[in-house]
C-alpha positions, 0 to 999 in steps of 0.5 A: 602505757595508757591503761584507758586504752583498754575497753575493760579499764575503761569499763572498771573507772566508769563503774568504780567512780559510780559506785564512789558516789553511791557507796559514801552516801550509804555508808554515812547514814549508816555509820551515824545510824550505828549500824556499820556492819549492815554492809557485812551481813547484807553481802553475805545475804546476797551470796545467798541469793547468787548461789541460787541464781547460779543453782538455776541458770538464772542471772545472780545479780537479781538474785542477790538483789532480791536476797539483799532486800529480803534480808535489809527489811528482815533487819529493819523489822527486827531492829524495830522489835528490839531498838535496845538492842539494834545490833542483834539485827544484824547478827541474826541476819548475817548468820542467816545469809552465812548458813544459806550461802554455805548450804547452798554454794555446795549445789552450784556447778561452777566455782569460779562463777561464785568465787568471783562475787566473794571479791569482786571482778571489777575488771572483767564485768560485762556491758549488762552489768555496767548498764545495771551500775549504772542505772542503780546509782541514778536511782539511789543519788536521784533518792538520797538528794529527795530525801536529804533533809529527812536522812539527815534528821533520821541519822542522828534522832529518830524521836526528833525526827518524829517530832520534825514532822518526819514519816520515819518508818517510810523513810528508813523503809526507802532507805533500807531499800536503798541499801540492799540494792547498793549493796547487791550492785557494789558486791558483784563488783568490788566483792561482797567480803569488802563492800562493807569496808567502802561502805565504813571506812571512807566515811571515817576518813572523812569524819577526820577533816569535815566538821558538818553533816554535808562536809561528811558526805562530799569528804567521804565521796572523795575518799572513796574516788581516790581509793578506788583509782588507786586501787585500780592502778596498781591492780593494773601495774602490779598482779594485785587484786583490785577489790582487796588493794582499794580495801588496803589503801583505804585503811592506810590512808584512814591510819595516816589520818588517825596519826596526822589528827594526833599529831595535831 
């Protein structure tokens, strides 16, 4: 059976390579920033911002986007305030959008509708949102490769970046910004509880092969394609979930490669 045949896998292959792409070049940045769960508690941040936008009638993905954002500069303000303890940011933000989900998902009429941003429905998005995928990774690709350089040098040192000449508090602004918006997108559609693994664990797969900052980066892109195909084609073939199977697959794979370098 020829799964492309289908307008809907078509549309899920389209929007799961695209976010293949976006997703690792965040994740890179930051793991090596040390902030890995920022995924975490920007996604819960958007079902925030998803409950409102269902409360309202209004489309939940500008919502959740703007939810994201505010809570991506509320972290960077707070890392900013407390660098000896740049965790806490994360931890107080996370709460935050755990508190307001929880309150405000008791108003929003339909369930379904917000359950299906908890784990994703890649398989069933609609043209709108396909476009929006779209458009977001050209803008966050187009920003990444324009700020290259500075994110390389912002990902390892702030103080040399300084020294570098480097405008670190508008690059990590940009990129913060960057971060929400990928977030926001890959959780409508992957699902906000497991974005956050995409954003990690291809990124330390791919620390297991590479041995350079760019290695890195095209490794984990891979990674992440192919956890993401295969994911979809046992969704398919089997009645699986397809964000929790791209999630599993990307933690076997990331074991076998634990147990291979060991071996080595």
């Amino acid at each position: 059976m020829n799964i492309f045949q289908y307008e809907f896998m078509q549309k899920a292959f389209l929007v799961g390579m695209t976010l293949s792409v976006i997703i690792p070049m965040i994740g890179l940045v930051v793991v090596l920033k040390r902030l890995s769960m920022i995924g975490d508690a920007l996604s819960h941040s958007s079902l925030s911002g998803v409950a409102m936008g269902l409360i309202f009638g209004a489309n939940p993905i500008f919502f959740a986007i703007l939810a994201s954002v505010i809570s991506a500069l509320l972290i960077e303000a707070i890392r900013r305030k407390l660098p000896k303890y740049q965790e806490v940011s994360i931890a107080v933000v996370m709460s935050l959008g755990v508190g307001l989900a929880g309150v405000l998902s008791g108003f929003v009429k339909s369930t379904t509708d917000f359950n299906s941003f908890l784990f994703g429905s890649i398989v069933s998005i609609p043209d709108f949102e396909v476009k929006l995928v779209l458009g977001v990774s050209f803008f966050v690709i187009l920003a990444f490769l324009f700020l290259y350089r500075e994110l390389f040098l912002v990902s390892f040192d702030e103080q040399q970046a300084k020294m570098a000449g480097v405008n670190v508090y508008l690059v990590n602004f940009i990129f913060t910004i960057l971060t929400a918006v990928t977030v926001s997108v890959a959780s409508r559609t992957v699902g906000a509880l497991i974005v956050s693994s995409l954003m990690v664990i291809p990124v330390i797969c791919a620390m297991q092969v590479a041995k350079s900052f760019r290695q890195t980066l095209l490794f984990s892109i891979f990674f992440a394609a192919i956890f993401m195909s295969a994911g979809l084609l046992m969704s398919f073939y089997l009645p699986l979930k397809p964000g929790g199977t791209i999630v599993l697959i990307a933690v076997l794979v990331l074991v076998m490669l634990f147990f291979i370098k060991r071996k080595s």
